[in-house]
C-alpha positions as CSV (number, residue, x, y, z in Angstrom):
1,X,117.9,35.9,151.9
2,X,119.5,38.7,150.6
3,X,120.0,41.7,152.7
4,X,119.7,45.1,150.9
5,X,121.2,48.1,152.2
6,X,118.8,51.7,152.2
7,X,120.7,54.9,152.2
8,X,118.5,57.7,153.5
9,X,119.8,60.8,152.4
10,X,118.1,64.4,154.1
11,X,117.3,67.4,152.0
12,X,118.7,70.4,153.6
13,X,119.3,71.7,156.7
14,X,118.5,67.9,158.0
15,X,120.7,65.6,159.9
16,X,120.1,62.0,159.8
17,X,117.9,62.4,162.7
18,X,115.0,63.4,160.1
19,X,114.4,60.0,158.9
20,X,113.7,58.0,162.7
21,X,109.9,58.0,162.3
22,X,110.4,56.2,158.9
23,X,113.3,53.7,159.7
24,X,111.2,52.8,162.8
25,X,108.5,51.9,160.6
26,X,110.8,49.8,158.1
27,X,109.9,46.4,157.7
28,X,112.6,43.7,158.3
29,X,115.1,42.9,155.6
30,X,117.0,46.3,155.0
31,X,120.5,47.5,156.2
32,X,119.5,50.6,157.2
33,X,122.1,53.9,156.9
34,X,120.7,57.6,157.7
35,X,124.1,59.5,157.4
36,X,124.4,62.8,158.4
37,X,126.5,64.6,155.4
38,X,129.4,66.1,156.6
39,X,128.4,70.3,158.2
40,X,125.0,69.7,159.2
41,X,126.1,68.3,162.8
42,X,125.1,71.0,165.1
43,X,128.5,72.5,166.2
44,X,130.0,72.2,162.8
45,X,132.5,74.4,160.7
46,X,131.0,74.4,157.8
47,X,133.1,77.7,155.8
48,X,135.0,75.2,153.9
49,X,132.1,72.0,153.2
50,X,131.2,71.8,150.1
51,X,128.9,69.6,147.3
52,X,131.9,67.3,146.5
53,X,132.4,66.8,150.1
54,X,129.0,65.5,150.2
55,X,128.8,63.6,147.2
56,X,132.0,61.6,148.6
57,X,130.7,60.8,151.9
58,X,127.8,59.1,150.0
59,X,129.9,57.2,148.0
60,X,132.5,56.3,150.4
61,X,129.5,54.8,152.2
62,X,128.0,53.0,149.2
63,X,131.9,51.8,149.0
64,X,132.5,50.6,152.1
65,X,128.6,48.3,151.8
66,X,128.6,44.6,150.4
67,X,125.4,44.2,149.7
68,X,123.0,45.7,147.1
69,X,122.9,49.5,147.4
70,X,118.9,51.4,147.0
71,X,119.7,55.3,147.1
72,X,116.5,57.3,148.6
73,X,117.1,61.2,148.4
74,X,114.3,63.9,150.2
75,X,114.5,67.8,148.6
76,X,118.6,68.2,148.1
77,X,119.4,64.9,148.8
78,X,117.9,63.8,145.8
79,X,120.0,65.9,143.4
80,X,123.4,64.0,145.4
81,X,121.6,60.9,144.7
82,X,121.7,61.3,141.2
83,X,125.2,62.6,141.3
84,X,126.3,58.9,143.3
85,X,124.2,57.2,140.8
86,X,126.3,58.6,138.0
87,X,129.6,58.0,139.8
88,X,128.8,54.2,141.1
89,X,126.1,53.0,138.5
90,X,127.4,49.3,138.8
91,X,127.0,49.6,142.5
92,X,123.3,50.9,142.9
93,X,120.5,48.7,142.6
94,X,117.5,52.0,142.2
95,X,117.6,55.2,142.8
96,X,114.5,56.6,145.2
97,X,113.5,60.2,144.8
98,X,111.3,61.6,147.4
99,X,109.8,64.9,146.2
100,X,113.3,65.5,144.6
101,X,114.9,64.0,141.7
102,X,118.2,64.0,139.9
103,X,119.8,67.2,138.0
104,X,121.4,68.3,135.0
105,X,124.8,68.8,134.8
106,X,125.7,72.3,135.9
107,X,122.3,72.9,137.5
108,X,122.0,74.3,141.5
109,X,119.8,73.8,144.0
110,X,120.1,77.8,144.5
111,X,122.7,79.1,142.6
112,X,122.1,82.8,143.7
113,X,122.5,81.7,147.0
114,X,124.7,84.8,148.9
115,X,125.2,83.9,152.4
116,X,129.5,83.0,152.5
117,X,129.3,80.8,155.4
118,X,125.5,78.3,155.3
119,X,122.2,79.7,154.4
120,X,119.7,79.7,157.4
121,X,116.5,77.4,158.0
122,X,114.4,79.9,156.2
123,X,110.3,80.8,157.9
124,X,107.5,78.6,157.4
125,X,106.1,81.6,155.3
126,X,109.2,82.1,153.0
127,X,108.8,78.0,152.6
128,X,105.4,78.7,151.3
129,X,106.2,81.2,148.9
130,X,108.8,79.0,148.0
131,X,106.1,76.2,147.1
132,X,107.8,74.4,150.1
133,X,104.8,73.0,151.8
134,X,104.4,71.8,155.7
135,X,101.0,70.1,154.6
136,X,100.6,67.6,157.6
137,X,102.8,68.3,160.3
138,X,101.4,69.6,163.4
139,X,102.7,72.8,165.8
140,X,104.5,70.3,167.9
141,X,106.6,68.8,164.7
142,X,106.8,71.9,163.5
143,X,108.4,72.9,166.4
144,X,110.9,70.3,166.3
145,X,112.0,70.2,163.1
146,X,113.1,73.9,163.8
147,X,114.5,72.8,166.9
148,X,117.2,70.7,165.3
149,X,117.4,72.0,161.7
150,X,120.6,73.8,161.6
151,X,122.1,75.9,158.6
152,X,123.2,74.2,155.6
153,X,126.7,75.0,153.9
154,X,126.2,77.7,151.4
155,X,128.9,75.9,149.0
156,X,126.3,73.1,149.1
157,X,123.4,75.2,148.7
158,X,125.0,76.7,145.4
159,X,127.0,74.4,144.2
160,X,126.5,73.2,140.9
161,X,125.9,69.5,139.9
162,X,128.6,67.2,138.0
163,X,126.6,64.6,136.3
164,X,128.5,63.0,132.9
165,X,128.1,58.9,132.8
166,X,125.2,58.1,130.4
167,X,124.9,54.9,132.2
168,X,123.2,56.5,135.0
169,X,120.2,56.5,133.0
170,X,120.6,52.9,133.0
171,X,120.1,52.5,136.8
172,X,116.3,52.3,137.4
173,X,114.4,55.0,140.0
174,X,110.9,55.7,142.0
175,X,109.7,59.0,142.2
176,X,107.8,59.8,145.5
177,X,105.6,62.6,144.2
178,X,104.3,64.4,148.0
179,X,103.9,67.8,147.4
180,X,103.7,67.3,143.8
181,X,101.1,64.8,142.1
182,X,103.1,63.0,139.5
183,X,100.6,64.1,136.8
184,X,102.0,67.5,137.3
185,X,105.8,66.4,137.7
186,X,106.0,64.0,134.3
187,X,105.5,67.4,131.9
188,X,108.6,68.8,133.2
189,X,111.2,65.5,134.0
190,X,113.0,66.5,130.6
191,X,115.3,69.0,131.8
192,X,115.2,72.8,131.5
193,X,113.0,75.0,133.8
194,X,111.4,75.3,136.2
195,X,113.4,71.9,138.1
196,X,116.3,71.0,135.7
197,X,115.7,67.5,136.6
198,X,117.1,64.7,134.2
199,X,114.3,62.6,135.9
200,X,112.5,61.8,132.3
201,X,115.7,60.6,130.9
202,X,116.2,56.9,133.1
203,X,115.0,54.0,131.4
204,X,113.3,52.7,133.7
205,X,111.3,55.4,135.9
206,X,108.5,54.5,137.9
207,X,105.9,57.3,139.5
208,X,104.4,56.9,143.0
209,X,101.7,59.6,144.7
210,X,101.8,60.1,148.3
211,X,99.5,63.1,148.9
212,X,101.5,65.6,151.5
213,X,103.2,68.0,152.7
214,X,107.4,68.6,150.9
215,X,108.9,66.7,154.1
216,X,106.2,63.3,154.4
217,X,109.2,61.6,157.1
218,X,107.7,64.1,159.2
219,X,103.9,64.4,157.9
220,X,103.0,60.6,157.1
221,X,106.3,58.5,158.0
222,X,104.6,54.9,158.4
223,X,103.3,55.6,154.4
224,X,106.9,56.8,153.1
225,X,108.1,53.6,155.2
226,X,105.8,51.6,153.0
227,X,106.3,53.4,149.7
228,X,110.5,53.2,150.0
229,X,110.6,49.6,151.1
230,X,107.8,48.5,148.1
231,X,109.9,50.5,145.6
232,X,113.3,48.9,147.1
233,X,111.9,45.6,146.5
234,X,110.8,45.8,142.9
């Protein structure tokens, strides 16, 4: 039986860490990796980290993996997924896209992004004004996820996306719509504003609604468990 190996990639100021809840709940038959992309340890220098750094620790990890690669992305992570699809289309299998999805070439996560050094873990209030929801996650996870966020590398945070291999449309990818209802998200998957996402341009997309909060590995991590491993096995 073929063994397929899930990369869990964290959206910002997220280590590895943030995805325990859902690789616990896995079911058997995965290869599990949950990297933590290089500055988002806690004692790390991150003055000099920046996007390209973390697009190559993603794909020196999909490199280094013999068996089928399945690419799952939260928030930021998502828009590194689609820049390792575009660089190893050959080598990933589908691309998963949890409340995320892939961007246009030249687009930023935040491109007016001013901090020099890494942008703080912002309030739960400027999250909300942000659209950022924490639907679902209690005072005690709350509390936690603070806890061990740490800043994220402001290169990162601002730096723009380098997307140019039309065969990344080619490889096929799940949408986990959370915060979200995929109804909403399908108008605007053809690029431009408000999410420059190139999501409406792969082949072979498939929409799934999981009702929640913007981070569901903390809100309802048994379901994601359940959406990611259906949506690897397709």
């Amino acid at each position: 039986m073929t063994t397929t190996a899930l990369i869990l990639v964290p959206g910002f100021w997220l280590g590895g860490w943030a995805w325990d809840d859902v690789v616990a709940a896995l079911p058997d038959g995965f290869d599990v990796h949950a990297p933590t992309l290089p500055g988002l340890e806690p004692d790390a220098d991150r003055r000099h980290i920046t996007r390209a750094d973390h697009v190559r620790a993603l794909t020196d990890l999909v490199d280094s993996l013999d068996e089928d690669v399945v690419l799952v992305g939260h928030s930021g992570g998502g828009a590194l997924v689609g820049e390792v699809v575009d660089q190893r289309p050959d080598r990933v299998r589908r691309a998963i896209y949890v409340d995320s999805g892939p961007l246009e070439t030249g687009a930023a996560i935040d491109a007016s992004a001013t901090e020099e050094v890494e942008v703080p873990l912002p309030t739960w209030e400027e999250f909300a004004a942000q659209g950022s929801s924490i639907e679902g996650i209690d005072d005690d996870g709350l509390a936690e996820f603070r806890r061990r966020a740490v800043p994220h590398p402001a290169q990162v945070v601002r730096g723009a996306v380098h997307v140019s291999d039309p065969r990344r449309f080619d490889v096929p990818a799940t949408v986990i719509c959370t915060s979200l209802p995929s109804e909403q998200l399908k108008p605007m998957a053809h690029g431009g504003p408000p999410f420059h996402t190139e999501l409406g341009y792969t082949h072979d997309l498939t929409y799934v609604d999981l009702p929640t909060g913007h981070w569901p590995m903390f809100s309802r991590p048994a379901d994601l468990a359940a959406a990611i491993a259906q949506a690897a096995r397709a």
